[in-house]
C-alpha positions as CSV (number, residue, x, y, z in Angstrom):
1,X,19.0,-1.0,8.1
2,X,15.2,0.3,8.7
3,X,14.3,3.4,7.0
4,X,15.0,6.7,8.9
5,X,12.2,10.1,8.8
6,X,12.6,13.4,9.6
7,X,9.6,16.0,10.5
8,X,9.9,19.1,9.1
9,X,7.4,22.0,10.6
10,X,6.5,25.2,8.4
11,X,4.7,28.4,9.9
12,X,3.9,30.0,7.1
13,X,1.4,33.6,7.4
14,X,-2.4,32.1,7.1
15,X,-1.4,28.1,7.8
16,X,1.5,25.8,9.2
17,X,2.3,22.2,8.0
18,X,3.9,19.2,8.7
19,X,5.6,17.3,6.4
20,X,7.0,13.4,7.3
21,X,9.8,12.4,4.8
22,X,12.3,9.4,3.9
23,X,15.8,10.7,5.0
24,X,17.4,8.5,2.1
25,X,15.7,10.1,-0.3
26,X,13.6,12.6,0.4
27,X,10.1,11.1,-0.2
28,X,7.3,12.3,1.7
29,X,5.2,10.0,3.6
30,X,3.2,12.1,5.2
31,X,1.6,15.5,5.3
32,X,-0.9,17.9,7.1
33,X,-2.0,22.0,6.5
34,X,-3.7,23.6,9.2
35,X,-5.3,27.1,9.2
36,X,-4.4,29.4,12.0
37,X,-8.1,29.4,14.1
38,X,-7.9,33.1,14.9
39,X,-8.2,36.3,13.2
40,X,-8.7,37.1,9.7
41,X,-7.0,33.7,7.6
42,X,-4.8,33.6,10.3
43,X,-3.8,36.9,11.0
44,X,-5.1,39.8,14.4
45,X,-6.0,43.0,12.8
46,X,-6.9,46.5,14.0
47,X,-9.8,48.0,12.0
48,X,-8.3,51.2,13.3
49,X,-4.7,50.7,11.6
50,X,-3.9,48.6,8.5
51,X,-0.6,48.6,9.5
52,X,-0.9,45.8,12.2
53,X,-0.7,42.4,11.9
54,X,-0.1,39.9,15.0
55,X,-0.9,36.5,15.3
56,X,-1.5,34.3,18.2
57,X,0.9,32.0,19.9
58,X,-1.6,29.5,21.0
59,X,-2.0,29.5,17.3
60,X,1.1,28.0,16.5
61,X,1.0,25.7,19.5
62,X,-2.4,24.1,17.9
63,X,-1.1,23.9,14.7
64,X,1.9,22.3,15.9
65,X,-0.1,19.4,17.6
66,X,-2.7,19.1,15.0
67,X,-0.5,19.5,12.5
68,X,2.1,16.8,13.5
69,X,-0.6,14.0,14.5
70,X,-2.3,14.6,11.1
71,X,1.1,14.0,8.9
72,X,1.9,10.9,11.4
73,X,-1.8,9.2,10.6
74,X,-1.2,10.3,6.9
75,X,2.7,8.5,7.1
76,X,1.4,5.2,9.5
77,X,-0.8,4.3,6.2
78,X,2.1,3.6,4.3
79,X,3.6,0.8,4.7
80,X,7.0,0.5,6.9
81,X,6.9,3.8,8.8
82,X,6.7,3.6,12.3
83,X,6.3,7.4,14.2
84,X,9.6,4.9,16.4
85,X,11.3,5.5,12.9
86,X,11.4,9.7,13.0
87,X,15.0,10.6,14.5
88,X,15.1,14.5,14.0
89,X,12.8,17.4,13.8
90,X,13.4,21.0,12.1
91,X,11.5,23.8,12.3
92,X,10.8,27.1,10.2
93,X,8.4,30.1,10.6
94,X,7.6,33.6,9.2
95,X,10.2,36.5,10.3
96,X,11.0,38.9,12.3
97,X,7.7,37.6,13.7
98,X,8.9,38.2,17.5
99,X,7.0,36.5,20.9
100,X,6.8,38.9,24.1
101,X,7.5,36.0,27.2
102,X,7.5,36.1,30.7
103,X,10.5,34.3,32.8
104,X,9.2,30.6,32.3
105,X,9.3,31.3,28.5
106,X,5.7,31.5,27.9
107,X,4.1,33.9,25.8
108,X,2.1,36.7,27.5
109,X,-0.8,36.3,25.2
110,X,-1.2,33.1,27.5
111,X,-2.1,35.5,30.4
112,X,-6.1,36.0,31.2
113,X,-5.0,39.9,31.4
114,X,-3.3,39.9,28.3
115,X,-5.4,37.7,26.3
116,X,-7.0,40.5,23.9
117,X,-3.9,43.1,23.8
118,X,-2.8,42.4,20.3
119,X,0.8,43.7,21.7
120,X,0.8,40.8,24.0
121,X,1.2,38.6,20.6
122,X,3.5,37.8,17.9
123,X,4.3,40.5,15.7
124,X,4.1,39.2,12.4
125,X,6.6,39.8,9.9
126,X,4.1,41.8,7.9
127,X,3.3,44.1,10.5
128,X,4.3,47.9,9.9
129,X,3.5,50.0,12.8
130,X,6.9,50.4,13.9
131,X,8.1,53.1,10.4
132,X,8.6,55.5,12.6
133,X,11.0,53.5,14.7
134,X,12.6,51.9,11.9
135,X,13.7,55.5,10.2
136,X,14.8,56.7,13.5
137,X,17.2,53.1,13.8
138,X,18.4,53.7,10.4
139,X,19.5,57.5,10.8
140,X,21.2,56.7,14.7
141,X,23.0,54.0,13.0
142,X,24.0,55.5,10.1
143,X,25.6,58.5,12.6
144,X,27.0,56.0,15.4
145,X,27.2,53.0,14.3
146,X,27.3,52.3,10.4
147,X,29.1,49.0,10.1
148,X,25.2,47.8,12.1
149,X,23.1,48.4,9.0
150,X,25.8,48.2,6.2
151,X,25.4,44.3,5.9
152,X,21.6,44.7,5.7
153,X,21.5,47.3,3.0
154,X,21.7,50.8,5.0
155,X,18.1,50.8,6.1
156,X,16.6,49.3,9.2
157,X,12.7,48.0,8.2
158,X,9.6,48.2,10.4
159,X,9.3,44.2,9.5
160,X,12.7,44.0,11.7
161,X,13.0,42.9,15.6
162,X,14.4,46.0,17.6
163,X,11.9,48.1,15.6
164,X,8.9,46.4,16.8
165,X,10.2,45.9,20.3
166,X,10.9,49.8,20.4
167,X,7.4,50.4,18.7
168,X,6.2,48.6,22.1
169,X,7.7,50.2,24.5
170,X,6.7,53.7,23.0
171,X,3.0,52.6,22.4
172,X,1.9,50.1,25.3
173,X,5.0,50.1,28.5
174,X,2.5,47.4,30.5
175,X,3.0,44.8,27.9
176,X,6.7,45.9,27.2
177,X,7.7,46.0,31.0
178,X,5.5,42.4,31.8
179,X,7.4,40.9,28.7
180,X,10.6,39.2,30.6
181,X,12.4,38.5,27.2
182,X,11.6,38.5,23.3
183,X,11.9,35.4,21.3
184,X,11.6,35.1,17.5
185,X,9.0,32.6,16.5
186,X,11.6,30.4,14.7
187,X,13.6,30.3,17.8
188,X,10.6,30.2,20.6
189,X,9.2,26.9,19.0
190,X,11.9,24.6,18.8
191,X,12.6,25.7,22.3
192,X,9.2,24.6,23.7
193,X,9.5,21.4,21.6
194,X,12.8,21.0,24.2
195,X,10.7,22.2,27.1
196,X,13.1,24.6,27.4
197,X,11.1,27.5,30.0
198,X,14.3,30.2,30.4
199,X,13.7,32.8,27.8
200,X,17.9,33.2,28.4
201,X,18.6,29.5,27.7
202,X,16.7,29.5,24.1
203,X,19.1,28.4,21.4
204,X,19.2,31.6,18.9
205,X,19.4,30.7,14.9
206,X,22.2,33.4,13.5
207,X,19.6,33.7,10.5
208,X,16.5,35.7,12.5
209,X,19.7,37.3,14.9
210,X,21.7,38.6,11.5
211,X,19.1,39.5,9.4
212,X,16.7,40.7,11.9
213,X,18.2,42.0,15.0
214,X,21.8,43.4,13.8
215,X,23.7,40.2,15.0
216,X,26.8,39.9,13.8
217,X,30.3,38.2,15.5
218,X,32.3,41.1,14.2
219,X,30.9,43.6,16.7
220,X,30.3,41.0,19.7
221,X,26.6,39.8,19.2
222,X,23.8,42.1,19.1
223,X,23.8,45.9,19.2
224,X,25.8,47.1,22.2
225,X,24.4,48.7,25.2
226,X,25.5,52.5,24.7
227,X,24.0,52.4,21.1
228,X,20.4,50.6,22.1
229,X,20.1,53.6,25.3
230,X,20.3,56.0,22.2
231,X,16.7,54.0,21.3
232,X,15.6,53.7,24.8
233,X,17.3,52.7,27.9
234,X,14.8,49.8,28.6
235,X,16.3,48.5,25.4
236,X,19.4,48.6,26.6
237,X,18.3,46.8,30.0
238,X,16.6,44.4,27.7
239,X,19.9,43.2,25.7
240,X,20.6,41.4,28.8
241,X,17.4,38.9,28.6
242,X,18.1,38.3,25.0
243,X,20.8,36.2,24.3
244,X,24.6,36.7,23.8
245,X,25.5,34.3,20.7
246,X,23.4,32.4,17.9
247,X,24.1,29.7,15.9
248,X,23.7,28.2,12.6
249,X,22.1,25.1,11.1
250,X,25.1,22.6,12.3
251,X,23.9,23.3,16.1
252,X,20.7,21.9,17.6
253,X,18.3,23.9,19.2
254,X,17.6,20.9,21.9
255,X,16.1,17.7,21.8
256,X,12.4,16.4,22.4
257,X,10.9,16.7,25.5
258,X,9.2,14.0,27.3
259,X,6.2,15.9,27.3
260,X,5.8,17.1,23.9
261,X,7.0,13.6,22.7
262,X,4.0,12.6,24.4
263,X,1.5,14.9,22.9
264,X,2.7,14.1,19.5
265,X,3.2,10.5,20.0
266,X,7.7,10.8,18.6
267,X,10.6,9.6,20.7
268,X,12.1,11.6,23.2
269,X,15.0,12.9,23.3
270,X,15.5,13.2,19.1
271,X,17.6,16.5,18.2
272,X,15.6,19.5,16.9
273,X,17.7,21.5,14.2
274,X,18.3,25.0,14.7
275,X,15.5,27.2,13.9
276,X,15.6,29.4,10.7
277,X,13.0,31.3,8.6
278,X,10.6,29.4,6.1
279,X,12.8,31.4,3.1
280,X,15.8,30.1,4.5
281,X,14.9,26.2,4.9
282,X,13.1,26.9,1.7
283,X,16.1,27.7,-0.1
284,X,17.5,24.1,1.4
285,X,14.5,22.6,0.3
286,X,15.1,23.4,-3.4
287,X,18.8,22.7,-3.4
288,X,20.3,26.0,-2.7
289,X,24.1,26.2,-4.0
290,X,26.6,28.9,-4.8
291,X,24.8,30.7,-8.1
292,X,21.7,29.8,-7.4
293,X,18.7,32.2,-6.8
294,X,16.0,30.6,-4.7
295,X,12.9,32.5,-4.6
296,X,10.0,31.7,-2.4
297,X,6.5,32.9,-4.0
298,X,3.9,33.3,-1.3
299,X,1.9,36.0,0.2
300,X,5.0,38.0,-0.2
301,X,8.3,36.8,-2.0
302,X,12.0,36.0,-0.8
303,X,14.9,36.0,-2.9
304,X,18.3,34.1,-1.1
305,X,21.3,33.0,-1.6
306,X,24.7,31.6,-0.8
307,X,28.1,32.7,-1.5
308,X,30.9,30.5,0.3
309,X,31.9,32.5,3.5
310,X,35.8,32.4,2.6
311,X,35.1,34.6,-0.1
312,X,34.4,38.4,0.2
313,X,30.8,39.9,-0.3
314,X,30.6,43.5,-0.9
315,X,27.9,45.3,1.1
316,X,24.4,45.9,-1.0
317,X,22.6,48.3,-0.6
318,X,18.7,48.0,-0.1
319,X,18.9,44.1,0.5
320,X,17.6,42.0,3.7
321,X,21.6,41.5,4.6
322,X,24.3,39.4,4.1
323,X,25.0,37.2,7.2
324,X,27.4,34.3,7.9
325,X,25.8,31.0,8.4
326,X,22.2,32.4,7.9
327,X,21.3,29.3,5.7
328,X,24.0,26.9,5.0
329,X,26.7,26.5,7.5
330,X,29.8,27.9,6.1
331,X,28.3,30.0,3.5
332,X,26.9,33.5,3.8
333,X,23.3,34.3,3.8
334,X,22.1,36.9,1.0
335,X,18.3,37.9,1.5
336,X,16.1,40.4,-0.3
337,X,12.5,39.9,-1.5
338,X,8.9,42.0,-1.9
339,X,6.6,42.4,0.6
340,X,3.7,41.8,-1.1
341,X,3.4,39.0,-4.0
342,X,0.5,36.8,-3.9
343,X,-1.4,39.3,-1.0
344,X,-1.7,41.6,-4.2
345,X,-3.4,39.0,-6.2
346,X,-5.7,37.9,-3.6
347,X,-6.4,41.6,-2.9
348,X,-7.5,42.3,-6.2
349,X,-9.9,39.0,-6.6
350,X,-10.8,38.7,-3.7
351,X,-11.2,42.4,-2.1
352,X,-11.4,44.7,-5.5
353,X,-13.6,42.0,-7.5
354,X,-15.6,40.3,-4.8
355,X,-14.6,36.7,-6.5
356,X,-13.5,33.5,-5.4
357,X,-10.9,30.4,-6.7
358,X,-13.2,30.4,-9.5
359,X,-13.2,34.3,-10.6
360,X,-9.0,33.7,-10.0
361,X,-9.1,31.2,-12.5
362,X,-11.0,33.2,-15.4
363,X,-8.7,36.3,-14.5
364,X,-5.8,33.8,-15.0
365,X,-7.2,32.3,-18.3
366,X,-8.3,35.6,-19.6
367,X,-4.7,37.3,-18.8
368,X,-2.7,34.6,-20.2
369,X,-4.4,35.3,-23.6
370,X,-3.1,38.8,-23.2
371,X,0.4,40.0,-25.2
372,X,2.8,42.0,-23.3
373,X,1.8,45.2,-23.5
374,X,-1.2,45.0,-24.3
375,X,-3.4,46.3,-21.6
376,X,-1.7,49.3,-21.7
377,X,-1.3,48.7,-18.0
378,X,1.8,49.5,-15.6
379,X,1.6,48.8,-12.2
380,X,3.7,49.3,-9.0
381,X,4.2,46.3,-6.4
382,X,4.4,47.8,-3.9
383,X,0.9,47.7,-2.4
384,X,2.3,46.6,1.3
385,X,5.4,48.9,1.0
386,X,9.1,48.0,-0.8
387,X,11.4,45.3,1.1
388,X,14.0,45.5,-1.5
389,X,15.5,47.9,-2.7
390,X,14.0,51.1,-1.5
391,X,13.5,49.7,1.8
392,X,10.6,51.8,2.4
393,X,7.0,50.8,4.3
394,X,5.6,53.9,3.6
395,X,5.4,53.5,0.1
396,X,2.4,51.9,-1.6
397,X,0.9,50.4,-4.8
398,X,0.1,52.3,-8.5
399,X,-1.9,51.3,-11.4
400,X,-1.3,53.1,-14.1
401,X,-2.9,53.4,-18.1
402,X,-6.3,52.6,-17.1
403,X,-9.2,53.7,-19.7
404,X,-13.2,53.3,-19.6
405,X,-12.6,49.9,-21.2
406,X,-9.8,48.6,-19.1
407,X,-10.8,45.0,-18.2
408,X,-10.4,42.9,-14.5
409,X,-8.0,40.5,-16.2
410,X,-5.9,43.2,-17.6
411,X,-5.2,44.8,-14.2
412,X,-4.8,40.9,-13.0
413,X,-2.0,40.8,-15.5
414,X,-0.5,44.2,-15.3
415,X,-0.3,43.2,-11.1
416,X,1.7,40.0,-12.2
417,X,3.6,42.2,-14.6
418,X,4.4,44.9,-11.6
419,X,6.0,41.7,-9.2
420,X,7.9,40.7,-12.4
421,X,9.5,44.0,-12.5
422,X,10.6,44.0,-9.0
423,X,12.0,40.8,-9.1
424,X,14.5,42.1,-11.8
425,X,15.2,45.2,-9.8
426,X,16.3,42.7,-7.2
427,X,18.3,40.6,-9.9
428,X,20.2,43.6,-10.8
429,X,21.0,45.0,-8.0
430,X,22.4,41.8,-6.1
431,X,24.6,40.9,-9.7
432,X,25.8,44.2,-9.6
433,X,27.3,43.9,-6.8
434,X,29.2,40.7,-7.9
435,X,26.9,38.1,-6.5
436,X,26.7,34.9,-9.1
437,X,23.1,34.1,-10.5
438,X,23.2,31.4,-12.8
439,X,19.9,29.4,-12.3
440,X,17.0,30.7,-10.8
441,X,14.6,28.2,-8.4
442,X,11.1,29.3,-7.6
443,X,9.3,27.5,-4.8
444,X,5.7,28.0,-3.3
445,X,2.3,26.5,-4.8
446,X,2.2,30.0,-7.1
447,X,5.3,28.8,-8.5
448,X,3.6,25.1,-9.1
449,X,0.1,26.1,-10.1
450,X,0.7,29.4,-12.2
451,X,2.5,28.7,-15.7
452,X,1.4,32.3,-17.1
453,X,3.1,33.9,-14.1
454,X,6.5,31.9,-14.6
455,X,6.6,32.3,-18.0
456,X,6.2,36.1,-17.5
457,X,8.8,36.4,-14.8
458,X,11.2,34.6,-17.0
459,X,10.3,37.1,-20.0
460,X,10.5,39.9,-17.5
461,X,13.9,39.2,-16.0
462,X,15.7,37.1,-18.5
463,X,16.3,34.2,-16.6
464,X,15.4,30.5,-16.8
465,X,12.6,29.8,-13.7
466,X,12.5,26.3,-12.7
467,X,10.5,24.9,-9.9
468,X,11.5,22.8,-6.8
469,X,10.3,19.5,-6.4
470,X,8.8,19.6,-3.6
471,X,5.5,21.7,-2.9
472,X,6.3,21.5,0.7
473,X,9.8,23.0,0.0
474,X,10.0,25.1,3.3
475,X,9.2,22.3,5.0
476,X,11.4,20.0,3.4
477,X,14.5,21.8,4.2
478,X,13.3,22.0,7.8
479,X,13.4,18.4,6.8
480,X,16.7,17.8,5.6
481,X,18.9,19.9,8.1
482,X,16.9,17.5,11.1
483,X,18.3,14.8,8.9
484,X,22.1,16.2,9.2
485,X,21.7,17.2,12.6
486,X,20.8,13.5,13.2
487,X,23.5,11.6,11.4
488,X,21.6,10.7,8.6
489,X,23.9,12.5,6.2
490,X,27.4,13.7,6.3
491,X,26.8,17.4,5.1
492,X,24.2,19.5,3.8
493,X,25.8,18.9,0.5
494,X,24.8,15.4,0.3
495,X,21.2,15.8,1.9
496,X,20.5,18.2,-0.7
497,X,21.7,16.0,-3.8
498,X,19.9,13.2,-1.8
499,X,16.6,14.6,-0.6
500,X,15.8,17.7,-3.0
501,X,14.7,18.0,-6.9
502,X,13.8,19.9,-9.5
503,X,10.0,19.6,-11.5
504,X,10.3,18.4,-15.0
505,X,9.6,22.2,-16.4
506,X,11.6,24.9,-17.7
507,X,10.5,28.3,-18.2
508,X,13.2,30.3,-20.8
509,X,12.9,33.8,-21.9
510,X,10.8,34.5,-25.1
511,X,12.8,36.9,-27.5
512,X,10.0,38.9,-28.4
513,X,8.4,38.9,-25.4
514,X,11.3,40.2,-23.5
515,X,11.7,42.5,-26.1
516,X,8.2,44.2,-25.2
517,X,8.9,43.6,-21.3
518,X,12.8,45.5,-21.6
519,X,10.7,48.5,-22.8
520,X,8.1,48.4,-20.3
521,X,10.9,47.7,-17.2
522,X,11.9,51.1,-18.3
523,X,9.0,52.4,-17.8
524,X,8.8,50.6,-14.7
525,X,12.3,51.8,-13.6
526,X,11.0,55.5,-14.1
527,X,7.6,55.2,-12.0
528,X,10.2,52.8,-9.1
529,X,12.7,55.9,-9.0
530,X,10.2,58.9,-8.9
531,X,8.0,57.6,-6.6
532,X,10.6,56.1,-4.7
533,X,12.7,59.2,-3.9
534,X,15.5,58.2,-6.2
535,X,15.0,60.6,-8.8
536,X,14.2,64.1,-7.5
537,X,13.5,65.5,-10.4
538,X,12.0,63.5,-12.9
539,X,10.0,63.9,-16.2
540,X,6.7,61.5,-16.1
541,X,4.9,63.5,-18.8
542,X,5.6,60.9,-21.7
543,X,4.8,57.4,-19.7
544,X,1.3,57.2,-20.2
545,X,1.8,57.6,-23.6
546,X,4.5,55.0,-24.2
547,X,2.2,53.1,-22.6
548,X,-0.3,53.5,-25.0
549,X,1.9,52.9,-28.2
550,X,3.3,49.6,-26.9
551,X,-0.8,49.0,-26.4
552,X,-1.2,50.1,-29.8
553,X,1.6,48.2,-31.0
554,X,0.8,44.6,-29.5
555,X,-2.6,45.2,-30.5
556,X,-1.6,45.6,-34.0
C-alpha cells in the first residue's frame, strides 16, 4: 500500500503554518511559516485603544495558499510523496477570533467600503474592547439564566463571541447590520476550503460553539431568543443566521473544492476535519489522554484536558468551560489558560529594553544564573488581563521589590516567575475540583527552546513538564484528526499512539527550589487575591519585606 499524508493548517496570532505528515507515523515531510502581511506582526491595532486587536481575513486566505504550496515543495523533495498521496486536511486557528460575512459567506473586510473599518475584520481572540459587554452577559446570566455560564466558570470574557458581536452592534450598527452572519475563524476556513458560500450551511466545531458562544445540547444550541433580546434584539434576530447544532472532531466540515484543490495543487473532493482551536488540536498533537495536562506556551498560554464524558465533571469556577466533545469525541473538553505568556516576555525585551533575539538571549543566560528568590522580585502576569481564574480583562500587570540596583534580567526572571505562579493557580484550582493531573505536556517553541523556563515551572508547580514531540504540535493534531476522518486510523486513540511523541527531556521538581518557590507562591497568592477582588480586606504591609529576606536569604 503507498504511503498516506495528511495537511494540517495552524492560525496561530502573528503567523500560520502548514505542516505535511506521514499518517502511519506521524513524520513530517513538509513544512512552511508564514507571517501575517498586515498590521503590527500580524495583528490591526488602534493607537487610540490598546484594547483592540483584529486581524485581516485576506490574511488568512494568503497564508493559506502560501503556506500550503510552500510545505508541498518542502514534502515533493523527499522522496515518495506525491501532493496525489494527501487524503485529508484539518484545520486550527486562534479563538473566539470571529469573521463578520455577508450572505455568500465572504468576509466584509473584502468590501472596497469596508476595507479600513477594523470592525469589518476578525476580532482576534486577544482583543478586549467588549469588558463592558462581557460584565453585563455575566450579571444577565447569572439572574436569568445561570446553567449558560456555570460550565464556563460563572464569568462571560470580553475574548468570548457574543461579547464582541454585542460590542459591535453598540459601537459601529453599519458594519453589524451589513454583516449577514458571524463565523468563527476555525469554522469560516475549513468552510471556504469546501467552497461552502451560505454563512447558514457552515459546519460549526462544538469546541468554538461551547467554549465560546454558550453552546451546549442541554439547553437546545446556543443562547435562546428571549435571553439574547435581554442583550439586544438584533442579537436575537441574529441567532437565526448562526447555526442551530455543532459538531465534534468525528464529523467533517466538508470536502475540497475543485477550486481551492486547484490553487493548492491537492485532490478534490478529500474530507476536511471539523474545525477546532489551535489549543485544542494542540492538545491531540501531544497525545492528550484522561490525566493529562496539555499546555500550549505561546503568546499567551492554554491549559486542556479530557475527562471521559460518561463520567461527571463538577462545574469550575473561573475556567474557559467544560464542554462535551470540545477536543476528543466522546470526552469532555476542560479549558483554562493566561492571557498573556510569551507577549510579556516580548514586551519586556523588546518594548521596555529596546533589544532584539540577541538581548533575549543574554536576559535568559543572565536569569538562569539567578536562585529563586533572589532578585527580590514578585511579579503579576497579568499584563493583558486574567483568563483564569479571576476572569477579569480589566486587571493588569505588577512588578514588585524593585531597588536602584535591580537588574533587566532579574525582572526577565521574576516575569517568568509571575506566569509560573499562574499556572499553579490553574493546577489547583482544576484538581480541586476532582479533575486528574498526572503528567503534565507543554507544547509551543518556548516549551522547546527555554530549559530555564521549564525547569522553573516545574519548581513552581510541582509537576513533571515534558515536551511534545512535535514543534508543530497544533498543527499536527490538525494533522491527525484529518487522518481519522479519512480512514487512516480507526480512533483517535490509535492516531495518537501512532502519530504523536514525547522529546527525550524531563523536567522534575527541585526540592530546594520548590522550597523557595512554595514561599514566594504565597506571596503571590496574596498580591492574586488583593488585587483581584478576592480578598477585601487584606494586609500587604509585610510582602515587600518577605521579599527582601528570601533575597537576603538566597543571596547568603
Amino acid at each position: 500500500m503507498p504511503a498516506t499524508y495528511t495537511l494540517g493548517l495552524d492560525y496561530g496570532t502573528n503567523s500560520a503554518r502548514a505542516l505535511i505528515v506521514r499518517t502511519s507515523d506521524g513524520q513530517e515531510f513538509g513544512s512552511c511559516v508564514v507571517n501575517y502581511p498586515s498590521g503590527h506582526q500580524g495583528i490591526l491595532l488602534d493607537p487610540k485603544d490598546h484594547n483592540v486587536a483584529r486581524q485581516s481575513p485576506l490574511d488568512h486566505l494568503h497564508c493559506l495558499e502560501t503556506a500550503t504550496k510552500g510545505a508541498l515543495a518542502q514534502a515533493a523533495k523527499k522522496r515518495g510523496f506525491k501532493a496525489a498521496q494527501v487524503i485529508g486536511i484539518g484545520v486550527d486557528t486562534t479563538g473566539s477570533s470571529p469573521i463578520p460575512v455577508d450572505k455568500n459567506n465572504q468576509p466584509l473586510a473584502a468590501q472596497k467600503k469596508f476595507a479600513n473599518n477594523l470592525n469589518a475584520h476578525c476580532w482576534l481572540w486577544k482583543d478586549h474592547t467588549s469588558w463592558r459587554e462581557a460584565a453585563k452577559i455575566t450579571t444577565l446570566a447569572a439572574k436569568h439564566r445561570p446553567e449558560y455560564i456555570a460550565k464556563c466558570g460563572n464569568t462571560y470574557s470580553s475574548e468570548w463571541f457574543w461579547a464582541k458581536l454585542w460590542h459591535c452592534h453598540n459601537v459601529d450598527r453599519t458594519v453589524f447590520d451589513a454583516a449577514y452572519s458571524w463565523v468563527e475563524m476555525c469554522d469560516w476556513l475549513p468552510a471556504i476550503l469546501a467552497g461552502v458560500t451560505d454563512p447558514t450551511a457552515v459546519k460549526r466545531g462544538v469546541c468554538a460553539a461551547g467554549h465560546k458562544a454558550l453552546y451546549a445540547e442541554d439547553w437546545g444550541g446556543l443562547p435562546d431568543k428571549k435571553f439574547l433580546r435581554k442583550l439586544a434584539p438584533a442579537l436575537a434576530d441574529l441567532r437565526d443566521r448562526l447555526y442551530t447544532e455543532a459538531f465534534d472532531a468525528s464529523a467533517s466540515a466538508g470536502n475540497l473544492c475543485d477550486e481551492w484543490a486547484t490553487k493548492l495543487g491537492l485532490p478534490a473532493g478529500i474530507p476536511i476535519a471539523i474545525g477546532e482551536f489551535d489549543v485544542h488540536y494542540g492538545a491531540i498533537g501531544s497525545g492528550v489522554a484522561e490525566g493529562t495536562l496539555v499546555k500550549v506556551i505561546g503568546t499567551s498560554t492554554c491549559d486542556v484536558g479530557v475527562v471521559s464524558a460518561k463520567k461527571e465533571v463538577a462545574d469550575i469556577p473561573g475556567i474557559c468551560g467544560i464542554v462535551k466533545g470540545a477536543i476528543l469525541p466522546g470526552y469532555y473538553g476542560i479549558e483554562a489558560g493566561q492571557s498573556a505568556v510569551g507577549d510579556i516576555f516580548k514586551w519586556w525585551v523588546e518594548v521596555v529594553c529596546g533589544g532584539d533575539d540577541k538581548t533575549h538571549a543574554a536576559y535568559t543566560k543572565a536569569a538562569a544564573a539567578l536562585a529563586p528568590g533572589e532578585s527580590g522580585l514578585l511579579a503579576l502576569d497579568w499584563n493583558n488581563g486574567n483568563r483564569t481564574i479571576l476572569v477579569d480583562q480589566r486587571l493588569t500587570g505588577l512588578l514588585l521589590g524593585q531597588t536602584l540596583h535591580t537588574q533587566p534580567a532579574e525582572v526577565y526572571r521574576a516575569l517568568i516567575e509571575a506566569t509560573a505562579f499562574g499556572a499553579r493557580a490553574i493546577i489547583e484550582r482544576i484538581r480541586e475540583y476532582g479533575v486528574p493531573i498526572k503528567r503534565v505536556v507543554c507544547a509551543g517553541g518556548i516549551a522547546e527552546k527555554n530549559p530555564m523556563l521549564m525547569q522553573i515551572y516545574a519548581d513552581v508547580t510541582g509537576c513533571t513538564m515534558l515536551v511534545a514531540g512535535s514543534s508543530q504540535a497544533c498543527a499536527l493534531g490538525s494533522a491527525v484528526s484529518a487522518a481519522v476522518l479519512a480512514g487512516a486510523h480507526p480512533d483517535f486513540a490509535t492516531a495518537e499512539a501512532k502519530m504523536t511523541s514525547l522529546k527525550d527531556v524531563t523536567y522534575k521538581p527541585e526540592p530546594k527550589a520548590r522550597r523557595t518557590y512554595n514561599q514566594l507562591y504565597a506571596l503571590y497568592r496574596q498580591l492574586h487575591d488583593s488585587f483581584g477582588g478576592v480578598s477585601q480586606n487584606a494586609d500587604l504591609g509585610k510582602v515587600m519585606k518577605d521579599l527582601l529576606t528570601l533575597k537576603e536569604k538566597a543571596r547568603a
